[in-house]
C-alpha positions in Angstrom: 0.0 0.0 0.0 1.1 3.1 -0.8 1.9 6.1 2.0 -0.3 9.3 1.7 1.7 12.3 0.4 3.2 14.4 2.3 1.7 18.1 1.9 4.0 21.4 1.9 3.2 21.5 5.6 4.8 18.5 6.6 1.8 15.9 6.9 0.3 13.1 5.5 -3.1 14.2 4.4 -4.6 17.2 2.0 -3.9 20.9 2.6 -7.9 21.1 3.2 -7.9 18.8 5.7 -4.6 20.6 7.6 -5.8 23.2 9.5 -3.2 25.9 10.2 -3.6 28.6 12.9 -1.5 32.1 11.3 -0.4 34.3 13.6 -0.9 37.8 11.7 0.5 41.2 12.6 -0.7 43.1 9.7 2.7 43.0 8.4 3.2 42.3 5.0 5.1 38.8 5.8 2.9 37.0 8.0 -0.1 38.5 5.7 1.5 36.6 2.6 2.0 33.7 4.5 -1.5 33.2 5.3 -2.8 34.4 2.3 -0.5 31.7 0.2 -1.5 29.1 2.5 -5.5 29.7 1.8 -4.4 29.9 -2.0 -3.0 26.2 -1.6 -6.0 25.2 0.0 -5.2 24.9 3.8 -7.8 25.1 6.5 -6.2 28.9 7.3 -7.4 30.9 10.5 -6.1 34.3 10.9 -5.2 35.4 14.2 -3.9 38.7 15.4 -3.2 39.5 19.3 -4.2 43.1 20.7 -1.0 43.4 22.9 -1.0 47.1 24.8 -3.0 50.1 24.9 -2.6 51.7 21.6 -3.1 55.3 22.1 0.0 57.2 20.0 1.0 54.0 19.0 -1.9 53.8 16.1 -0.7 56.5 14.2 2.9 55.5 14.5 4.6 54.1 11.2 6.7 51.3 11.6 5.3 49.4 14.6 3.8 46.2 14.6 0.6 45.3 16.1 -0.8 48.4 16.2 -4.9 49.7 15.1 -3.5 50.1 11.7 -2.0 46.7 11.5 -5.3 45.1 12.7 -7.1 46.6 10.6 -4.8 45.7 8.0 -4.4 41.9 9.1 -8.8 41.9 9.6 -9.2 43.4 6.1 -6.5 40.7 4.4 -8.6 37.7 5.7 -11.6 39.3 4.4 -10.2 39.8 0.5 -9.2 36.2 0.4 -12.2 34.4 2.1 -10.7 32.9 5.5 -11.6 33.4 8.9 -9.6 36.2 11.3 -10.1 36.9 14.9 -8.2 39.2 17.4 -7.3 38.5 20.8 -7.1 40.6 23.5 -3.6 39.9 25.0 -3.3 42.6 26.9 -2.8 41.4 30.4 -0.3 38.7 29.2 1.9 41.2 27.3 1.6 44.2 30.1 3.3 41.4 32.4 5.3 38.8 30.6 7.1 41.3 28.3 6.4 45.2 29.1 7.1 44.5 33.0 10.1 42.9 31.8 11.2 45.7 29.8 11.0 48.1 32.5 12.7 46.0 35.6 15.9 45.1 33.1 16.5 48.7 32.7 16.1 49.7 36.1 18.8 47.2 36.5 21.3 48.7 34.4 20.7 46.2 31.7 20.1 46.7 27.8 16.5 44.3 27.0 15.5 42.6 24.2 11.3 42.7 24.4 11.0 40.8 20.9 12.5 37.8 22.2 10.4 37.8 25.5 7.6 38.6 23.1 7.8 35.4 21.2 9.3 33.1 23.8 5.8 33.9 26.1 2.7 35.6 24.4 3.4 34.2 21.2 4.9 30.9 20.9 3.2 30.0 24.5 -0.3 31.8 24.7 -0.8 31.9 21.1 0.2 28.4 20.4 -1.7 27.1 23.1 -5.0 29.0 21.5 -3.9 27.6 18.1 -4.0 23.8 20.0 -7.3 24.5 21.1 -8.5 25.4 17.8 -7.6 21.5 16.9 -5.0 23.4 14.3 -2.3 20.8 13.0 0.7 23.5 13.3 1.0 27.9 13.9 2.7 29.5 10.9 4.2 33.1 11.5 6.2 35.4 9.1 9.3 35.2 10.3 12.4 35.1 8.5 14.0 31.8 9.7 13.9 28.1 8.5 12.4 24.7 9.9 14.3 22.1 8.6 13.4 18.3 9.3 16.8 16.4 9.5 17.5 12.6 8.1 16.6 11.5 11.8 12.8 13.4 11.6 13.8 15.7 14.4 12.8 19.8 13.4 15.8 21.7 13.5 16.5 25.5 13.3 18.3 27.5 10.6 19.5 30.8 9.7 17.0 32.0 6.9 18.3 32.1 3.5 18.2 35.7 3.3 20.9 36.7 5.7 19.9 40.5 5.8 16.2 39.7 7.3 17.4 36.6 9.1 15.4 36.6 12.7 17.2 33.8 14.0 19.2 35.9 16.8 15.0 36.7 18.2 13.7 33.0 18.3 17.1 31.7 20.2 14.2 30.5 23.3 11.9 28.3 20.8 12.0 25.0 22.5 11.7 21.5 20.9 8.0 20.7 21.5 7.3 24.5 19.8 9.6 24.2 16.9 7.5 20.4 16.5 4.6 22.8 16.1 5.7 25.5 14.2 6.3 26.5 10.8 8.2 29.5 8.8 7.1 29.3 5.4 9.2 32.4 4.2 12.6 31.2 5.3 14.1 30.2 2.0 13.2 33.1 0.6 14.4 36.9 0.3 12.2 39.6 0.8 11.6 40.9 -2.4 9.6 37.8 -3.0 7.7 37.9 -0.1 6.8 41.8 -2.0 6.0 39.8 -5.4 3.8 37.4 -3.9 1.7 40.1 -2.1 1.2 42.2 -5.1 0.3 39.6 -7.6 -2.3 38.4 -4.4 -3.4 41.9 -4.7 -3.2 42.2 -0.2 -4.5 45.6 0.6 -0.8 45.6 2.6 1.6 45.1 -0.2 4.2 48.0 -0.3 3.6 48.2 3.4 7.2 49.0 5.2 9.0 46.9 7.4 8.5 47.5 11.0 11.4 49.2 12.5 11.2 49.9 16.5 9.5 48.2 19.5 6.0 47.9 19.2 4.7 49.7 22.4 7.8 52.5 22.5 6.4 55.0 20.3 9.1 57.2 18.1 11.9 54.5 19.7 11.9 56.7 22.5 12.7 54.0 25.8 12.8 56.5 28.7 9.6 57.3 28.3 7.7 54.0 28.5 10.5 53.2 31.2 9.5 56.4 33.5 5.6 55.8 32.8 5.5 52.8 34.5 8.2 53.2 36.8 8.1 57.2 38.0 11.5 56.7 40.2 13.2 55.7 36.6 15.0 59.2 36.4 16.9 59.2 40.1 20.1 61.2 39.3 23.8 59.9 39.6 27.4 60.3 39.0 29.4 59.7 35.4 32.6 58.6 36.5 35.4 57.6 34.7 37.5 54.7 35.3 39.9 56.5 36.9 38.2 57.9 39.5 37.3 61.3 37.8 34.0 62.8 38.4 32.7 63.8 35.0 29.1 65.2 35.2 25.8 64.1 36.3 22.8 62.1 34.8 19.1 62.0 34.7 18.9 58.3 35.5 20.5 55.2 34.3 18.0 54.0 32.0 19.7 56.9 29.3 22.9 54.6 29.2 23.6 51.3 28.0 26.8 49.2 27.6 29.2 50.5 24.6 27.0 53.8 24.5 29.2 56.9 23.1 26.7 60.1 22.0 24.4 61.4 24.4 26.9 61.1 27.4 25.9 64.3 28.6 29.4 65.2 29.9 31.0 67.4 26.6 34.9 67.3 25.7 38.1 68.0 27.2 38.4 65.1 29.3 40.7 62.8 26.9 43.6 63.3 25.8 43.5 64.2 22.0 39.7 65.0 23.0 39.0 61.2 21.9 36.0 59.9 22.8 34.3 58.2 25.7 32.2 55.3 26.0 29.6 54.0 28.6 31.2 51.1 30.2 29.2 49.8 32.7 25.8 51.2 34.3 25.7 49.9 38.8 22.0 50.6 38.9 22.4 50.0 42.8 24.1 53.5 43.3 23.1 55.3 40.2 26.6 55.4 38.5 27.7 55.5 35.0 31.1 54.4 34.5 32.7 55.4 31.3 36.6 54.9 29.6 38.3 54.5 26.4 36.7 52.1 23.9 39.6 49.4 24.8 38.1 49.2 28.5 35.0 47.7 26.7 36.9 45.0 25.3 35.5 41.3 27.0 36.0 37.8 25.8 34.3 35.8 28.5 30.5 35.8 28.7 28.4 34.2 31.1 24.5 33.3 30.1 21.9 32.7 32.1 18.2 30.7 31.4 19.5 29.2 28.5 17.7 26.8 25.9 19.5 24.2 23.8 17.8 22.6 20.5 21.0 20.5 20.5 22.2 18.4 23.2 24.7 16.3 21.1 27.3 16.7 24.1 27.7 18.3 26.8 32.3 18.9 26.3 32.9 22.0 25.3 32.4 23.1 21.5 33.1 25.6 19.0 30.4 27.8 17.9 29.5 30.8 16.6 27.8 33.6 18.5 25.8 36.9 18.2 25.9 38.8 21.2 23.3 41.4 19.3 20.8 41.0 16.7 22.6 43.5 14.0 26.4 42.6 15.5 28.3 39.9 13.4 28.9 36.4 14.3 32.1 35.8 16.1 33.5 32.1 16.8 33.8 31.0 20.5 34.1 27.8 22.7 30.9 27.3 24.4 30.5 25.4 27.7 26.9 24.6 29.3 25.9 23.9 33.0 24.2 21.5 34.5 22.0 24.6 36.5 21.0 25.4 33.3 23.7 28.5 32.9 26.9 28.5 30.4 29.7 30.2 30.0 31.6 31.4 26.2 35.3 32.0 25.8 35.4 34.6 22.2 38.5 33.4 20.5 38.6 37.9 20.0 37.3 40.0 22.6 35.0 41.6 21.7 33.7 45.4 22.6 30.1 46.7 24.0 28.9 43.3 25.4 25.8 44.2 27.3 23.8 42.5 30.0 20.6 41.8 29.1 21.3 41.3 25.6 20.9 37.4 24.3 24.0 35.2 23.5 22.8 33.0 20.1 24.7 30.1 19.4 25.3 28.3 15.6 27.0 25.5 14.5 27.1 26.3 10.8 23.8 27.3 9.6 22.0 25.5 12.3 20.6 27.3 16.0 21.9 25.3 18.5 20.4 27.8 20.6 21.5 30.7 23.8 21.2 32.3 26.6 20.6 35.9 28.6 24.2 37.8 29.3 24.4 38.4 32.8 28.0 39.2 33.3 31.2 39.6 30.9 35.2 39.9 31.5 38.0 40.0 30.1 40.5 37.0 30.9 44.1 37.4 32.1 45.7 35.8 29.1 44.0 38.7 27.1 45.1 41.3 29.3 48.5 40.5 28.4 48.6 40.2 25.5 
């Protein structure tokens, strides 16, 4: 007897009998997604989560999730015949990723919302939702690709455009998600994604990619920071690493790690006049230390609540890591915990390396997964040298 097919999805029965839960931000990407899925005949349900009180944010270009994008994502649905709800995800966002926000920079650290975003409203809450709508998998539109390896196990890759690659934000996917999931526009570049929603005609084709935080209108941090947490702006010292007091500040959350404009302190305080940098922020006495740009120079980073897709060994191995999402990859040894920490040794220090950033880990194309920085130094043996 022969086996059933295998659809494009990844299961053994037709498209219309795969139903496939879409999460939809009104963005062109996850709007083609869903809209090429219905086109192939997939059971599609659009669903698009309500995540904070919009108020400036609806007229703000360049955010995702927004009234505009709703209305976008409601009116995409409704063009090509499949159902759409919203969600009202308030609550869950407010706490699992706003909250966040705000206590990591009272802390002196430099947060990464996205990845809490999708690590706990969207690829928990959501998914669940999409489970209990009997769907066989949750499709977004993110750049990034599910591969199935010779052994049937999902693994994550780099997506084949390396320019729009979200790898570095999905580092926290676990197994039993990435089982669930699919990113049907990882193989592909961009401007395909753009030819695919014109010739579907979607009301959102030349829509623009969305560029800041979702819920910190104009990019401006301080603000959202001081709105929910008054005290934000308690005043402190800029001191350099000499011992020098340089100026004042407003509060610590106007400096992160590797900073150099907006100081607030002026010139004269280098020789040659060259420049200064924010080296590390001690939230616990309101201090901003700052030095030359060779005092940010680390090779040893230490993670925190790490997740691992790949637990071929547990020796040490060579990998390659982001310690930003628009920094390069740099090769390092990695060595995990068994209390669920790890620590990196960069083969090349490396300069700006801020806590509350995510660590990513490769082994060629593949994500073998990361952790949060918590702490960074610089090791003896590079000192020296």
């Amino acid at each position: 007897m022969m086996s059933k097919q295998i659809n494009s999805l990844g299961f053994a029965k037709p498209p219309a009998e795969t139903r496939v839960v879409v999460a939809m931000s009104g963005g062109v990407d996850s709007s083609v997604a869903a809209a090429l899925l219905h086109e192939q005949g997939y059971d599609v349900v659009g669903i698009t989560l309500q995540l904070y009180d919009y108020g400036d944010a609806i007229a703000k270009k360049g955010a995702c999730c927004a009234g505009k994008d709703i209305y976008d994502a409601k009116r995409v649905a409704e063009e090509r015949g499949f159902p759409h709800y919203v969600l009202n995800y308030e609550s869950n966002f407010r706490q699992s990723v706003i909250e966040d926000f705000v206590e990591s920079y009272l802390k002196g650290e430099t947060p990464i919302p996205c990845v809490k975003c999708n690590q706990t409203v969207k690829f928990k809450d959501l998914l669940q939702v999409a489970r209990d709508l009997d769907a066989d998998c949750m499709v977004t539109g993110h750049y990034i690709q599910r591969i199935v390896n010779e052994d049937g196990i999902a693994e994550l890759h780099r997506a084949t455009d390396a320019g729009k690659d979200q790898s570095y934000f999905l580092f926290a996917t676990t197994q039993e998600q990435l089982d669930f999931l699919r990113f049907p526009l990882g193989g592909w570049t961009k401007d395909i994604t753009r030819q695919h929603a014109e010739r579907l005609g979607l009301v959102n084709a030349d829509k623009p990619d969305s560029q800041d935080i979702c819920f910190v209108p104009n990019g401006d941090y301080a603000s959202v920071v001081k709105k929910i947490a008054p005290h934000a702006e308690q005043p402190g010292q800029i001191i350099h690493l000499d011992g020098r007091v340089l100026g004042t500040h407003q509060g610590i959350i106007h400096y992160t790690v590797g900073q150099r404009k907006g100081l607030g302190i002026g010139g004269g305080f280098t020789e040659n006049n060259e420049p200064l940098y924010v080296v590390a922020v001690d939230a616990e006495s309101a201090k901003v230390l700052v030095g030359p740009k060779e005092a940010l120079a680390r090779d040893v980073v230490r993670l925190k609540s790490c997740n691992w897709l790949d637990h071929s060994s547990d020796a040490p191995i060579c990998v390659e890591v982001k310690l930003r999402s628009m920094t390069r990859a740099v090769t390092a040894t990695l060595t995990r915990h068994e209390d669920g920490s790890a620590t990196l040794m960069l083969d090349t220090p490396q300069y700006g390396i801020s806590p509350g950033q995510a660590a990513v880990c490769y082994k060629d194309q593949r994500v073998i997964g990361g952790g949060w920085i918590i702490s960074t130094e610089l090791c003896s043996m590079a000192k020296a040298a």
